[in-house]
Each structure stands twice: as structure tokens, then as C-alpha cells.
Backbone bond lengths (Angstrom), bond angles and torsions (degrees), N, CA, C in turn:
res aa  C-N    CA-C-N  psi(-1)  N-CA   C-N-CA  omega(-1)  CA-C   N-CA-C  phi
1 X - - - 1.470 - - 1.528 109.90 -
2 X 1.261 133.59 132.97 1.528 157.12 -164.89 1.266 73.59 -80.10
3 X 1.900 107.21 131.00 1.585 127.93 148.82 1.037 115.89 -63.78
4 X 1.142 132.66 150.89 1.527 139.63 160.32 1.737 109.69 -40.58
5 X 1.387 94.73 -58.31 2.073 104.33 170.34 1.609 113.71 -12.58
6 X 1.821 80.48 -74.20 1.466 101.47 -168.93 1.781 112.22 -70.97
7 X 1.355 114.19 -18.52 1.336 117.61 174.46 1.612 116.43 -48.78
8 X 1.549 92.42 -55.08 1.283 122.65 -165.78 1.974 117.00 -58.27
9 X 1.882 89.65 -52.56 1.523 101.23 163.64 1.493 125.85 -73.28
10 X 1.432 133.06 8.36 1.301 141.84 -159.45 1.624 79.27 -109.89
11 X 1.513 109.39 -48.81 1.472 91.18 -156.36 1.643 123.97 -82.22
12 X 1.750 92.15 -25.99 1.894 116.69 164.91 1.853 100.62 -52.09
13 X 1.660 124.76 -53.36 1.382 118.51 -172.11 1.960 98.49 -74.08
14 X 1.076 128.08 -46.91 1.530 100.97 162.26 1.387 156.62 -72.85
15 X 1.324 93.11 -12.55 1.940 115.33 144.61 0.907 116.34 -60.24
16 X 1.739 130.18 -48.05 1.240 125.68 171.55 1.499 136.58 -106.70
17 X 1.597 97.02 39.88 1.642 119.58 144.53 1.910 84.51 73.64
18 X 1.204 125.36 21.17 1.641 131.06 -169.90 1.737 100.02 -95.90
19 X 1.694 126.14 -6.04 0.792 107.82 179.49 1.961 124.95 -109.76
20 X 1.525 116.73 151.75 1.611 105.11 -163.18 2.078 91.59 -78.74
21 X 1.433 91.60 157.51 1.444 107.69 -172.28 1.439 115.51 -26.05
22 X 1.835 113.09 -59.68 1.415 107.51 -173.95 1.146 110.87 -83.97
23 X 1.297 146.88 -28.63 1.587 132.20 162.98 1.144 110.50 -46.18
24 X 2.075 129.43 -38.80 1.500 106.10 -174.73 1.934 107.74 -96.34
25 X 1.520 126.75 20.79 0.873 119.06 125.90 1.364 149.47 -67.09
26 X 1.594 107.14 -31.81 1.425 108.83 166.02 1.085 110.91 -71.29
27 X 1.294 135.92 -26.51 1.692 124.59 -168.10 1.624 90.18 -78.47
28 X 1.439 122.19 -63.51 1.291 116.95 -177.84 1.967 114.07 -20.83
29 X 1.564 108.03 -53.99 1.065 91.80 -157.35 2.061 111.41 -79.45
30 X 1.731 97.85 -28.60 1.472 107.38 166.63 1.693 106.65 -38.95
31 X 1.658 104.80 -55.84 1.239 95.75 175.48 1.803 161.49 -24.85
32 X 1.684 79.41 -60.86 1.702 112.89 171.64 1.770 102.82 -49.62
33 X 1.516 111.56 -38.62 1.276 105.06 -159.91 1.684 116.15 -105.52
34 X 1.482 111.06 -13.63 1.349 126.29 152.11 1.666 129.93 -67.72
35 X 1.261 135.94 109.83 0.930 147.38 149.41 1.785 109.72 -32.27
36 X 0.925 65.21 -75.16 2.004 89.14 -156.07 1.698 96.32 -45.69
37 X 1.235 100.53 -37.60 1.668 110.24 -172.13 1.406 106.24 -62.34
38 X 1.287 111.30 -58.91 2.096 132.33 165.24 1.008 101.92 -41.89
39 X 1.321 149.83 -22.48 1.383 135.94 174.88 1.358 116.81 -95.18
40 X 1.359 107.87 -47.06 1.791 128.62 159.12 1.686 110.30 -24.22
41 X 1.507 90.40 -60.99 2.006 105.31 172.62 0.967 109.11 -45.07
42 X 1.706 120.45 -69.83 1.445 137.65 179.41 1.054 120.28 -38.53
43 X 1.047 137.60 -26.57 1.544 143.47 -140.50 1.936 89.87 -119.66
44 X 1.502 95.86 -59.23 1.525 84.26 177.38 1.370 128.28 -74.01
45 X 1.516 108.66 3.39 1.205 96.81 -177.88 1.860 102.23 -105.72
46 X 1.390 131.40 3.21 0.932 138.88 -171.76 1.945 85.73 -95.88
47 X 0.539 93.06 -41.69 1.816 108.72 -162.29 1.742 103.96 -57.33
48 X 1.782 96.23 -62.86 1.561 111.31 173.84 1.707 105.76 -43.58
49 X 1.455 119.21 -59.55 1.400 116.48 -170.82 1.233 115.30 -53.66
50 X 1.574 131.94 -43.52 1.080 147.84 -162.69 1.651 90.26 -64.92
51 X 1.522 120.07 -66.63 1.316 114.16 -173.17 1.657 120.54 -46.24
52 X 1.229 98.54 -59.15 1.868 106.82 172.44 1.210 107.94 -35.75
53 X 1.595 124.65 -54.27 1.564 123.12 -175.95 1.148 118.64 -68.12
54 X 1.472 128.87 -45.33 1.481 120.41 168.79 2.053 126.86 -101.23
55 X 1.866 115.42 22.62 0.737 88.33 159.19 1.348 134.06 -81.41
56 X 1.337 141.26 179.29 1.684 133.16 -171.32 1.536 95.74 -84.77
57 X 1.472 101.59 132.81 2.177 106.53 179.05 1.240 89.31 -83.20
58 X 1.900 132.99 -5.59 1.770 101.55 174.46 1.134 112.46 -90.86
59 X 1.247 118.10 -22.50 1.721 109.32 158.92 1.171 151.65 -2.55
60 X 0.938 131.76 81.52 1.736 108.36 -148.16 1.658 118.69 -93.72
61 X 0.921 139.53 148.85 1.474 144.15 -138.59 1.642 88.20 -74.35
62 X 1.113 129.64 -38.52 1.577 125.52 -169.46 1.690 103.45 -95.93
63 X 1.220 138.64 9.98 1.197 133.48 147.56 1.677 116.14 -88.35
64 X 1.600 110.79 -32.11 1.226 104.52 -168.63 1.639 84.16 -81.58
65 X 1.346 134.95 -58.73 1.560 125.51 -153.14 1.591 112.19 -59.91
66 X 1.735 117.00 0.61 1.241 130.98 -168.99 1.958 103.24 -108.09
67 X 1.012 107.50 -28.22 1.389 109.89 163.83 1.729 117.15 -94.42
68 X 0.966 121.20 -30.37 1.823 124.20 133.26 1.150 101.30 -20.45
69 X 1.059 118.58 -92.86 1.526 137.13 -154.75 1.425 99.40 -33.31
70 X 1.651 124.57 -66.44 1.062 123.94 -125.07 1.800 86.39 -101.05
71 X 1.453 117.71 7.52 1.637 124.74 -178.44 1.445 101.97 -95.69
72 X 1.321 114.92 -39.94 1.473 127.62 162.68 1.456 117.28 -44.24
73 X 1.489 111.97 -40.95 1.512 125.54 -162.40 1.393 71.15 -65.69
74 X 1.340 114.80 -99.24 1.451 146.04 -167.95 1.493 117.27 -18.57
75 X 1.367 123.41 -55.10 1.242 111.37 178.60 1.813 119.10 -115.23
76 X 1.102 117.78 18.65 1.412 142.92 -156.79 1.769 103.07 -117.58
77 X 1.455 89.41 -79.55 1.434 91.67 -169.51 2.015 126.58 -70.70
78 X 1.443 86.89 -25.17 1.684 93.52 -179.59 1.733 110.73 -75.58
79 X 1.714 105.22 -9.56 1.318 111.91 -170.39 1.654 96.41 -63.74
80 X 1.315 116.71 158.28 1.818 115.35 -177.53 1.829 83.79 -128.04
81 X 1.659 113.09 79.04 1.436 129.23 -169.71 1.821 91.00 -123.52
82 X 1.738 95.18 138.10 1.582 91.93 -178.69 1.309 104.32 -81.98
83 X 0.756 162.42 0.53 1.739 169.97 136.06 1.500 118.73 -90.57
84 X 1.474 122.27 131.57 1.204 120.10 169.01 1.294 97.15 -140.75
85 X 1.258 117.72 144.47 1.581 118.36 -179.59 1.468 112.55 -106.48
86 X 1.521 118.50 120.94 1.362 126.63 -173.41 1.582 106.64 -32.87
87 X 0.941 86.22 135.49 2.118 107.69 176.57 1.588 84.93 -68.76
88 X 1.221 155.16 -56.96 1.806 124.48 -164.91 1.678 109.44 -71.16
89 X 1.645 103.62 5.77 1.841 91.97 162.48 1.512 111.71 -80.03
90 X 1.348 98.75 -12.73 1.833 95.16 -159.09 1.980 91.07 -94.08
91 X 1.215 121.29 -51.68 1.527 114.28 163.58 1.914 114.84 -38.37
92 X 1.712 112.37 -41.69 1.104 94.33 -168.51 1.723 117.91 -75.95
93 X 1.765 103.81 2.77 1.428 119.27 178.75 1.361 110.85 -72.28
94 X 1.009 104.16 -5.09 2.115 114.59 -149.30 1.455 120.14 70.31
95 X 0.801 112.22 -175.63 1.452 127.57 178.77 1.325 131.85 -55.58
96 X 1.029 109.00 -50.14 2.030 130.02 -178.61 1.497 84.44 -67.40
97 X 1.379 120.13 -81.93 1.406 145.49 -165.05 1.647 97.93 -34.91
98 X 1.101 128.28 -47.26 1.526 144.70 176.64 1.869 103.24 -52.40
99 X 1.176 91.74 -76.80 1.681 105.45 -175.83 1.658 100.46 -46.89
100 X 0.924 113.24 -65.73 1.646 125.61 -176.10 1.200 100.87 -12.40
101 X 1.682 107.40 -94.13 1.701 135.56 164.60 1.176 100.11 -16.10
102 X 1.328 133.31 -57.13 1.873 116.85 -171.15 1.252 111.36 -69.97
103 X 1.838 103.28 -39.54 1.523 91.50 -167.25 1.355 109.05 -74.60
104 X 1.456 134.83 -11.46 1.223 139.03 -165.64 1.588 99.33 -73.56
105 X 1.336 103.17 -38.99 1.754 104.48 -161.52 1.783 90.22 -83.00
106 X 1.095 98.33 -61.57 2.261 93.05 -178.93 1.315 104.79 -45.30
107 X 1.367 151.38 -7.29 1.363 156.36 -150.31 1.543 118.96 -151.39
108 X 1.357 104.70 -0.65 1.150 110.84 -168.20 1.583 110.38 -66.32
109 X 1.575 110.57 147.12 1.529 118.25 -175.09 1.499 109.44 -75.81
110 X 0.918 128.73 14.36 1.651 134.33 -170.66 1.831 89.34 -107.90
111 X 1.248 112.91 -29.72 1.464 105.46 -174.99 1.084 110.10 -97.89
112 X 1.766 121.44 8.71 0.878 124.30 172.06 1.775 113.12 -91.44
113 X 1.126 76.35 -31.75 1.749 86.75 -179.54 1.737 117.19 -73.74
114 X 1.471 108.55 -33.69 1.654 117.31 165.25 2.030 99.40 -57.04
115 X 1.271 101.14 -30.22 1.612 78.06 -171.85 1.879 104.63 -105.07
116 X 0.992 95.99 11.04 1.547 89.34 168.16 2.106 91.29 -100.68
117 X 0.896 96.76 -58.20 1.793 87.82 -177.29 1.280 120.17 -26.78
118 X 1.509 110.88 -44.50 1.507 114.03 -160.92 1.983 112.00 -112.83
119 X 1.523 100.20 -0.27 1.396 121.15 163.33 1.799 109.81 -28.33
120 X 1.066 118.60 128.48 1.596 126.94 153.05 1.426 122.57 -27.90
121 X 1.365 107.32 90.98 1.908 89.15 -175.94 1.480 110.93 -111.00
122 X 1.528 108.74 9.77 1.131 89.00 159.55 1.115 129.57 -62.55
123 X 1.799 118.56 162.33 1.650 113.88 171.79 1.735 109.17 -91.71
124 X 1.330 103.89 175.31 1.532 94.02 -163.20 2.076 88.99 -125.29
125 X 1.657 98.67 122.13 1.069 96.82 -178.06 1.649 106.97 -125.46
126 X 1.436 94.10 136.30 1.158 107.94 -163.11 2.125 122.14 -77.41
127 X 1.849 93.45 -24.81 1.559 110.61 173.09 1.433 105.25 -67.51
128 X 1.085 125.81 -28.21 1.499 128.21 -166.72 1.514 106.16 -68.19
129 X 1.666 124.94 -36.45 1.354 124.82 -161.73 1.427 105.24 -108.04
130 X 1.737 120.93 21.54 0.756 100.90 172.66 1.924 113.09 102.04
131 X 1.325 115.97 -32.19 1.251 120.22 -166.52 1.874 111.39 -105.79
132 X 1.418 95.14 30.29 2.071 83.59 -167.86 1.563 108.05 -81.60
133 X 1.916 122.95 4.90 1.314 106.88 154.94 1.486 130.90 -83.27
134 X 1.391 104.20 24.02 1.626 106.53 -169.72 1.773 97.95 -101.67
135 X 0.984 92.14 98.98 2.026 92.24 -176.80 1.189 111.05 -77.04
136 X 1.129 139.33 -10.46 1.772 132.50 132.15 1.025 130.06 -6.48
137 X 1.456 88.61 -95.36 1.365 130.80 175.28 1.872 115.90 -51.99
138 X 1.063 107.68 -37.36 1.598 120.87 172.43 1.222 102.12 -55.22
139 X 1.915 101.24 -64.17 1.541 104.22 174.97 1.775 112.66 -46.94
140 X 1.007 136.03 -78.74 1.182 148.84 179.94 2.090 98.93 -23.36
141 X 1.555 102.22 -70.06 1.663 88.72 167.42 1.842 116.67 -50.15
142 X 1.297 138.81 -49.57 1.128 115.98 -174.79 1.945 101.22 -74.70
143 X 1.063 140.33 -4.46 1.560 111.49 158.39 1.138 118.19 -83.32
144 X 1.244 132.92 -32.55 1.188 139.49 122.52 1.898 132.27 37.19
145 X 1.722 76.55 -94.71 1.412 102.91 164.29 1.311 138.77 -71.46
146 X 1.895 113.49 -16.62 1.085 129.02 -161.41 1.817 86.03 -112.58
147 X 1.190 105.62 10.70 2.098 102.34 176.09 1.381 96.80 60.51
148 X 1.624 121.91 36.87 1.943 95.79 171.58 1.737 85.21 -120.31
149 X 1.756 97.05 95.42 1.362 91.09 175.29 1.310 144.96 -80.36
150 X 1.942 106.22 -3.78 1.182 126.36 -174.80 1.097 105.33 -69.67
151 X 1.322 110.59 -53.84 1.972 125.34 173.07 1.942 103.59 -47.63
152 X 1.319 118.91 -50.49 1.360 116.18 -179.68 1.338 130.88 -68.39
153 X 1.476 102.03 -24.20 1.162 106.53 158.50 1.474 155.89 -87.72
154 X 1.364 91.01 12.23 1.100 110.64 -174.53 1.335 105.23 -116.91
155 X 1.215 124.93 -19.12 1.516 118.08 156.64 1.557 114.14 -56.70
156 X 1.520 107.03 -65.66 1.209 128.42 -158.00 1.911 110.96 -63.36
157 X 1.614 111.70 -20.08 1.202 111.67 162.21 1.412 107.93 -69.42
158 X 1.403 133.46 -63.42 1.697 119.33 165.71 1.208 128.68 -17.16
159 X 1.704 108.60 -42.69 1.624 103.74 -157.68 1.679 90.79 -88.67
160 X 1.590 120.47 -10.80 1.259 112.56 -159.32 1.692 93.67 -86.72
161 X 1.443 106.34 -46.75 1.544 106.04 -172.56 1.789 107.25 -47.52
162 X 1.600 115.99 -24.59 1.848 111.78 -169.93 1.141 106.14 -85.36
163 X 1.334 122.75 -19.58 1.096 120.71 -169.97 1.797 116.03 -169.83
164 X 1.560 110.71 71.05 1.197 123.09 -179.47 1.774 122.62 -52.61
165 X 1.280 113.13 -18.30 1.365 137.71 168.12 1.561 120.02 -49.04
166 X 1.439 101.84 -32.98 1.471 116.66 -161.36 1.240 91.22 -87.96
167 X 2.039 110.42 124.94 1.702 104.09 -163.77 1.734 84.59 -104.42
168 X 0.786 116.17 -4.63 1.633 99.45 164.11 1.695 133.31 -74.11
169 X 1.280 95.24 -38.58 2.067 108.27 165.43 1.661 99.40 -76.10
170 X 1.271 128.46 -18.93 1.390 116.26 -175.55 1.079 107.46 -84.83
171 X 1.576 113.65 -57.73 1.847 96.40 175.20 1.399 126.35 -68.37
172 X 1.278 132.26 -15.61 1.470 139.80 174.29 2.077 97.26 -66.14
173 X 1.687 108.38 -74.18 1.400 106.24 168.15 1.562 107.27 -43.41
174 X 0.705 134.76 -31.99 1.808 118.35 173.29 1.068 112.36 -70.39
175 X 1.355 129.00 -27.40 1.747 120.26 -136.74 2.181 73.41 -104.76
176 X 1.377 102.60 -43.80 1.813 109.63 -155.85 1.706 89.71 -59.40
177 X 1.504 117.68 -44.68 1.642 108.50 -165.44 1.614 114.10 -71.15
178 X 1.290 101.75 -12.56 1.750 110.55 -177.93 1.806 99.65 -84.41
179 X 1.197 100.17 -44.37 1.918 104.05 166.68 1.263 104.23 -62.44
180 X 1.026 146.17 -77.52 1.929 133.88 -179.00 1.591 100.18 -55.59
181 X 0.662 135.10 46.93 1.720 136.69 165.84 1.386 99.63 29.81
182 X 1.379 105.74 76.20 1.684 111.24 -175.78 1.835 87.06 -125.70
183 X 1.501 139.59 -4.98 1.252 129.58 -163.52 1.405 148.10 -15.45
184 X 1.560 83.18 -34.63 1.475 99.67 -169.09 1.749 104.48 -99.24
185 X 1.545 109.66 -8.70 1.679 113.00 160.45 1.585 121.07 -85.73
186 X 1.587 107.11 -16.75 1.759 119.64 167.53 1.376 124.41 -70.10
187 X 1.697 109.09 -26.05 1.296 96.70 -163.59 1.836 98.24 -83.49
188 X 1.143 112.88 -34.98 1.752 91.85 -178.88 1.189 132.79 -82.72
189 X 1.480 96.21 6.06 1.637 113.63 168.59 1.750 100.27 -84.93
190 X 1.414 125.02 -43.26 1.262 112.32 -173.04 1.431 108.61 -84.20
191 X 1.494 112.82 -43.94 1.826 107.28 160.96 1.489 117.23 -24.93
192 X 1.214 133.61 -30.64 1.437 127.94 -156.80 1.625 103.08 -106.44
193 X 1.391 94.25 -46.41 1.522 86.72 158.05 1.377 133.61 -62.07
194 X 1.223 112.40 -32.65 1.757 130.42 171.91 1.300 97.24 -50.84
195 X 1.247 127.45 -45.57 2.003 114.12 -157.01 1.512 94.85 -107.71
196 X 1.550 129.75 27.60 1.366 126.72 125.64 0.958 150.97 -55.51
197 X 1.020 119.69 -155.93 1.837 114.78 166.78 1.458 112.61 -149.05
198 X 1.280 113.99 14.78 1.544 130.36 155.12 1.594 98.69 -23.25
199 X 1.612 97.16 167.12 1.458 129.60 160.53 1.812 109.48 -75.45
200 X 1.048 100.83 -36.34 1.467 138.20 171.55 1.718 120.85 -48.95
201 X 1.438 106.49 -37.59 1.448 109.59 -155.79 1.782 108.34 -73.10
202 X 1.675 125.22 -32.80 1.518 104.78 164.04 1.496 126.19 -93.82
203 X 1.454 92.86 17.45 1.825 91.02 165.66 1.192 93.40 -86.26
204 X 1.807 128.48 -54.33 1.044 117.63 179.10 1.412 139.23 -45.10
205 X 2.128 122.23 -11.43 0.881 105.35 155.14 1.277 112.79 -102.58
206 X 1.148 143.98 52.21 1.725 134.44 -171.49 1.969 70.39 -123.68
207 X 1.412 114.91 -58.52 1.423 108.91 -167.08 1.567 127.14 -53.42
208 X 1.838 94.77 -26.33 1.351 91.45 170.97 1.847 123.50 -81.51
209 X 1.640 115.70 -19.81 0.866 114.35 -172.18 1.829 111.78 -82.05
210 X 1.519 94.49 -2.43 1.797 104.51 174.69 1.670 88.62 -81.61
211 X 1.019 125.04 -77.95 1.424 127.17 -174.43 1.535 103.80 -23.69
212 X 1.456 129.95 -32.89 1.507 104.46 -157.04 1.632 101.32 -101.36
213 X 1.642 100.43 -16.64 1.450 127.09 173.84 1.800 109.28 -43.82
214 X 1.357 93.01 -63.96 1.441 118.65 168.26 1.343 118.57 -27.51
215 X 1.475 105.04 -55.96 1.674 142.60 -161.27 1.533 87.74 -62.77
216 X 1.510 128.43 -32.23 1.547 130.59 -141.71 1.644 118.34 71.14
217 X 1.532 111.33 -13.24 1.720 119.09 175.36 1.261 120.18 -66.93
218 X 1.783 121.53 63.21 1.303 139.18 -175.18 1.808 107.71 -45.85
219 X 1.411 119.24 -46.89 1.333 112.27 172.62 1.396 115.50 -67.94
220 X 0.863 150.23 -12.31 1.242 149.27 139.88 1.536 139.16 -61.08
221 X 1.188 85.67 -37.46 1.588 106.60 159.45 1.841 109.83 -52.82
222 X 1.223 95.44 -52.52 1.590 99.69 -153.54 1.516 89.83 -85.58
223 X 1.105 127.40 -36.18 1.987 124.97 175.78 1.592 97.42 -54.19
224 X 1.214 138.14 -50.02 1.373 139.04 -179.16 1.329 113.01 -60.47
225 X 1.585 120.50 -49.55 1.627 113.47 -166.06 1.453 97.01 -71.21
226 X 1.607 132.03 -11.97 1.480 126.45 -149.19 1.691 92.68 -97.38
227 X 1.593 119.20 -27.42 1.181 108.86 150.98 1.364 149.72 -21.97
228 X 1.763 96.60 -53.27 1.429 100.57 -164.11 1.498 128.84 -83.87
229 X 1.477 119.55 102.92 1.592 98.56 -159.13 1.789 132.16 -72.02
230 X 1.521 117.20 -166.97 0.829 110.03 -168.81 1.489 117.27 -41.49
231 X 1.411 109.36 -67.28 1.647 137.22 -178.44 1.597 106.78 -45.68
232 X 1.107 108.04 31.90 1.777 104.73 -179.21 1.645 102.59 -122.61
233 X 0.858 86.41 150.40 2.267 86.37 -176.07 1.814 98.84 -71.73
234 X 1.399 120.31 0.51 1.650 113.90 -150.83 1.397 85.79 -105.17
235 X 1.304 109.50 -22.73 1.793 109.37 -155.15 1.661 127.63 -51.42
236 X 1.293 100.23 -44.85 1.668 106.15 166.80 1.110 97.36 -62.74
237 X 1.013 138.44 -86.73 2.023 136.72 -171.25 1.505 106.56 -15.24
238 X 1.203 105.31 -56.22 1.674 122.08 179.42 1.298 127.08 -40.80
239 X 1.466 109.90 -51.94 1.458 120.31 -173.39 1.610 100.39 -105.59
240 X 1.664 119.35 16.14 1.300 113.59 -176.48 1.785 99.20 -110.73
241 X 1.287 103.49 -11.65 1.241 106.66 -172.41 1.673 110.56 -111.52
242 X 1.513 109.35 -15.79 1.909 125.75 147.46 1.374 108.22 -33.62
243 X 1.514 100.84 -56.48 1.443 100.44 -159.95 2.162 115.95 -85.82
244 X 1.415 84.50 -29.02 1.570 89.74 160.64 1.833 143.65 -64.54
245 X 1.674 89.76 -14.37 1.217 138.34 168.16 1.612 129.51 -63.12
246 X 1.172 97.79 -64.84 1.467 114.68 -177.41 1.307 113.29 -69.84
């Protein structure tokens, strides 16, 4: 079965005219009968235009192929992928065509799907810790529970601003802003809980290493899940998603 990887680069080298006659007949005809692939196209070719139109024309070709470079370093080379395709294919794409390909792979919807798989499903109940006269917060657990996190989160930031202490609204407000694609506002909410001593503190790092997951920041990801020890309910998930990682 074709990786997503290689999906992705099959379709960047036949957008960009990189493929010999009968390989871009066979893709043509794989094509016709793939969905998922027709959208893959679509997407990059909506994507490519967008870049051409708003990259900067003062730019100069050796600043942009130098911040290339160093995206390549970063999310390219640390990858442990049995194929990598030389970084002067992605210059010989041009520029847009270059950026695309990275951002596609740091952004890619397959890593979206590792972090919905391995997402927090517990529900978050508020009688259990002690707090079920807080009718807020109750409220906030039933949106919560019902996945309407915009509604939950907006309670649960209130209850956090009265009382940031409370490691139960902190990891729930962490876990809800990483669900509205808020990630990069979760992690120092769950960091703070992390260097507690809560009941709380290795959910708080399994939650932060979803947040960075989110982010596409796989090394970070994987420094966080390596946190969480055995005795944690997250731990199999943890070292199951290490290895999906690497």
C-alpha cells in the first residue's frame, strides 16, 4: 500500500511536469479512480497558486532557498523515513512548489489523524474531584463531554482565570484549547500544571505532547510522551505513538 509520503511526492513530481511519460500515465490512470488522490491534486494545486500570489517578489532566491534549507534540516532530515528525496528536487520545483511540500508534510492530515486517534477520550467529571457544586464548571464538563469545545471553553477559561490552582479546570482548559486548535495557548497552561504535584501532572504531560503533536512538532511530541510513566492510564498510548513517531 502507497504511503501518504510517497502519495504526496508522486503528485508534487506530476504537477511539476518531473514525471517520464509512462509513470505520468500510470499515475493518470491510478488517478481517475482515486478520490482521495483528486483531492490531494486539488489541494496542491489550490495551495501552489496561493503561494505564487502571496510570496514577497523582493525576496531573493538565496534567502528563500536558505530558509528551505534549514525546514529541510528540521523536518526532513530528523525524519527516520526509508526514502527521502534530495532537497535540490524541491529547489528544482521553485520556490512556492518547495515551501508547499514542507508545509504539506509539517501539516499533513495523516498527523492529523494520529492525533485524533490517540486524543483524550476520557470524559471530564467534575463530581468526582470534589467540585459538582460549581454549576459552571458542571456546565463546562457537560460541553465538554458532548465535544462542543468552543462552548467549553469558554467557561472553563473563566473558572481558570479565578482560580488557576484548580488542577482539574487546568488540564480539561488545556486539553479543550488544543481541541479548538488553540495548541500553542495549551502548552503553558499544561506546563504549569506538569511542574506540580497534582493527580494531574502525567496526564498533563501526555496532553502536552498532543498539543505539540498538533503543532506538527514531532520531536517534541515524542520528548513529552517519554515522560509519562508506567503507572499513568496514558502510558501504553504513549509509547504506542513513540514508535509511530520515529
Amino acid at each position: 500500500m502507497i504511503s501518504n509520503e510517497d502519495k504526496l511526492l508522486k503528485v508534487a513530481r506530476y504537477l511539476e511536469g518531473d514525471m517520464e511519460p509512462e509513470e505520468q500515465i500510470g499515475f493518470e490512470q491510478t488517478l481517475a479512480a482515486d478520490e482521495e488522490l483528486q483531492k490531494l491534486v486539488a489541494d496542491y494545486r489550490d495551495l501552489h497558486q496561493t503561494l505564487k500570489m502571496h510570496l514577497a517578489p523582493s525576496q531573493s532566491d538565496q534567502e528563500v532557498n536558505e530558509k528551505l534549507r534549514n525546514l529541510n534540516d528540521q523536518y526532513f532530515k530528523s525524519r527516520k523515513t526509508a526514502r527521502i528525496i534530495p532537497f535540490v528536487q524541491y529547489l528544482k520545483w521553485g520556490s512556492a512548489a518547495a515551501v508547499l511540500i514542507i508545509g504539506l508534510f509539517v501539516w499533513a492530515p495523516w498527523n492529523a489523524d494520529l492525533y485524533e486517534k490517540y486524543a483524550v477520550k476520557k470524559e471530564m467529571s467534575v463530581a468526582e474531584r470534589g467540585d459538582g457544586n460549581d454549576n459552571e464548571l458542571q456546565k463546562a464538563a457537560e460541553f465538554y463531554n458532548q465535544k462542543n469545545f468552543t462552548a467549553a471553553v469558554t467557561l472553563l477559561k473563566k473558572e481558570y482565570q479565578k482560580d488557576s490552582g484548580n488542577a482539574l479546570v487546568a488540564y480539561y482548559y488545556g486539553l479543550t484549547l488544543t481541541e479548538i486548535n488553540k495548541p500553542g495557548e495549551a502548552i503553558p497552561v499544561l506546563e504549569k500544571l506538569y511542574a506540580g504535584e497534582s493527580v494531574f501532572k502525567y496526564d498533563a504531560a501526555y496532553g502536552i505532547a498532543l498539543s505539540h503533536l498538533k503543532q506538527g512538532n514531532t520531536l517534541s511530541a515524542i520528548t513529552w510522551l517519554s515522560k509519562v510513566p508506567e503507572s499513568n492510564g496514558n502510558y501504553a498510548k504513549a509509547q504506542e505513538l513513540i514508535q509511530k513517531l520515529k
